[in-house]
N, C-alpha and C positions, 0 to 999 in steps of 0.2 A: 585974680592974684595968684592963684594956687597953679594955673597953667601956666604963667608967665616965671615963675619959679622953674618948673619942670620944665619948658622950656629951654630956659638960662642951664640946667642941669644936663639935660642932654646936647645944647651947642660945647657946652666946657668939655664932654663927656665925649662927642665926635671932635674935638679939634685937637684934643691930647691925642687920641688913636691915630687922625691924619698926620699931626703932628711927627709920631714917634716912628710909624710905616714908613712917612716919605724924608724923611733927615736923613740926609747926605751929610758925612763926616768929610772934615776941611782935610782933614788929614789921611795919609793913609789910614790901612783898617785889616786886621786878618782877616779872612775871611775861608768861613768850614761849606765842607760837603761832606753828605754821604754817600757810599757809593755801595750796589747789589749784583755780587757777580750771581748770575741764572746760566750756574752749567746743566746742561740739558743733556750731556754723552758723556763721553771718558767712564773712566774707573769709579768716580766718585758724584755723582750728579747732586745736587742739593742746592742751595745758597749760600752766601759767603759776604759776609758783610767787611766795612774798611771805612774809613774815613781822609781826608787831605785836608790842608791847613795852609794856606799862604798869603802871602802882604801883599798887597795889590797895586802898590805906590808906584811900578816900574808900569803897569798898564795904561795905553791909552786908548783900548778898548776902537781902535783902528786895523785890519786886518787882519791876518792870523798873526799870532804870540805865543810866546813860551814862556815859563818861568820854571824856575827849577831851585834847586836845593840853597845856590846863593840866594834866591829870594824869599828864603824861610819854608818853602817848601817843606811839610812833612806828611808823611804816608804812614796809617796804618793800618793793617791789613791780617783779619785771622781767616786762613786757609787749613783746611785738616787738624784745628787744633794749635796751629803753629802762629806765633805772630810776627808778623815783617811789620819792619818798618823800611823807609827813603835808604837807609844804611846797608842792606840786606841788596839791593840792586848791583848786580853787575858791574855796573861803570858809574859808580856812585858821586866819584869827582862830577859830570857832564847830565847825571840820569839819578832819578826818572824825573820827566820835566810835567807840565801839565798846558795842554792847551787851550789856545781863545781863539774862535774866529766874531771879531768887530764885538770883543766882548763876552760872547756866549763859549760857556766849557762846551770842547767837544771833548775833553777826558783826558787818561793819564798815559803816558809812557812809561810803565815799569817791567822790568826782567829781573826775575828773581831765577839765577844760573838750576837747572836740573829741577825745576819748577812750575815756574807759568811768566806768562806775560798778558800785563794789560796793555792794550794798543790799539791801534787801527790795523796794523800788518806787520809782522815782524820785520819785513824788510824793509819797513821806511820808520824807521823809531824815531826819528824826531819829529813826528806826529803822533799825538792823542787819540785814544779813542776808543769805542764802547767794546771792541773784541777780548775775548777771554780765550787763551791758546796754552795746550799743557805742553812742556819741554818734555822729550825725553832722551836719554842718557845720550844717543848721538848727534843732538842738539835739534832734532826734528819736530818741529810746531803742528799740534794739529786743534783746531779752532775746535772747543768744547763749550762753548756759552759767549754771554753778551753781557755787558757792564751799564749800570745804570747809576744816572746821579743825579743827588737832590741837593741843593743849597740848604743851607742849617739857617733858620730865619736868626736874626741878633736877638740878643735879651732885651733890646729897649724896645721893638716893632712887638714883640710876641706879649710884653706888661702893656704896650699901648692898648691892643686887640685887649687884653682880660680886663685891664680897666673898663674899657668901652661896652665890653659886654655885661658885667659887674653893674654897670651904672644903668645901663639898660633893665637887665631883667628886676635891678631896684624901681625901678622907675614902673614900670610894670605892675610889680606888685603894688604899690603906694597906689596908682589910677584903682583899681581892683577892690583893693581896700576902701578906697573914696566911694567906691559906688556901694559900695556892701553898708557903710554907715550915713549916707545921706539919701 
């Protein structure tokens, strides 16, 4: 009786967690990243953390894509202390966009004038991507690091996992217990 219990406890207890991981929302959905500039040269070498925020409703995760500020886009970004956000870009009407190929970020396009640009190449900015280049004052790009990015898991996949494990390490202790009193 007592395994058919724990049993029944651990199927509830795995099917919340697959439940909550693999829910696909009908609807659009924001969806967060974080990203790690790793400047390795220039004046200031360190890390530099930042985050992006956008609706994904215009994706159909077919080719390469863009979104950009009309699709809720937002950037934020502390460099030297200083914090940018999507607003802080150049050409802020058109920039900074963020790209998809068949789906998968390859990263951001942004230029922040007398600063930096995250990109693939200055010269093709309407493409994403993991380079980190400082501006300087004659608008000269020189590639000081590499941009990294991670997806921000939802709140409802990250309670599924702590339920699941929760129910688990219960479950554990209680067998444990079982054998210590009989």
């Amino acid at each position: 009786m007592k395994l058919a219990k724990n049993l029944g406890i651990a199927t509830v207890a795995a099917a919340m967690s697959i439940a909550a991981m693999g829910a696909k929302p009908v609807q659009a959905a924001l969806v967060n990243y974080g990203f790690t500039v790793n400047a390795t040269s220039g004046d200031n070498p360190g890390q530099y953390f930042g985050s992006f925020q956008y609706d994904d409703s215009t994706l159909t995760n077919t080719g390469l894509e863009t979104l950009g500020v009309e699709n809720g886009l937002a950037v934020a970004f502390n460099y030297l202390g200083t914090n940018y956000t999507e607003a802080d870009d150049i050409d802020f009407d058109s920039f900074p966009i963020a790209s998809f190929n068949n789906g998968e970020v390859l990263g951001l396009s942004y230029f922040v004038a007398d600063q930096f640009v995250i990109g693939s190449d200055p010269n093709t900015p309407d493409v994403g991507g993991n380079n980190f280049y400082l501006i300087d004052q004659s608008v000269n790009t020189t590639q000081v690091g590499t941009v990294s990015y991670t997806k921000v898991p939802e709140p409802l996949a990250v309670g599924g996992t702590a339920i699941a494990t929760v129910m688990g390490l219960w479950m554990q202790r209680k067998k444990r217990a079982t054998k210590f009193v009989g």
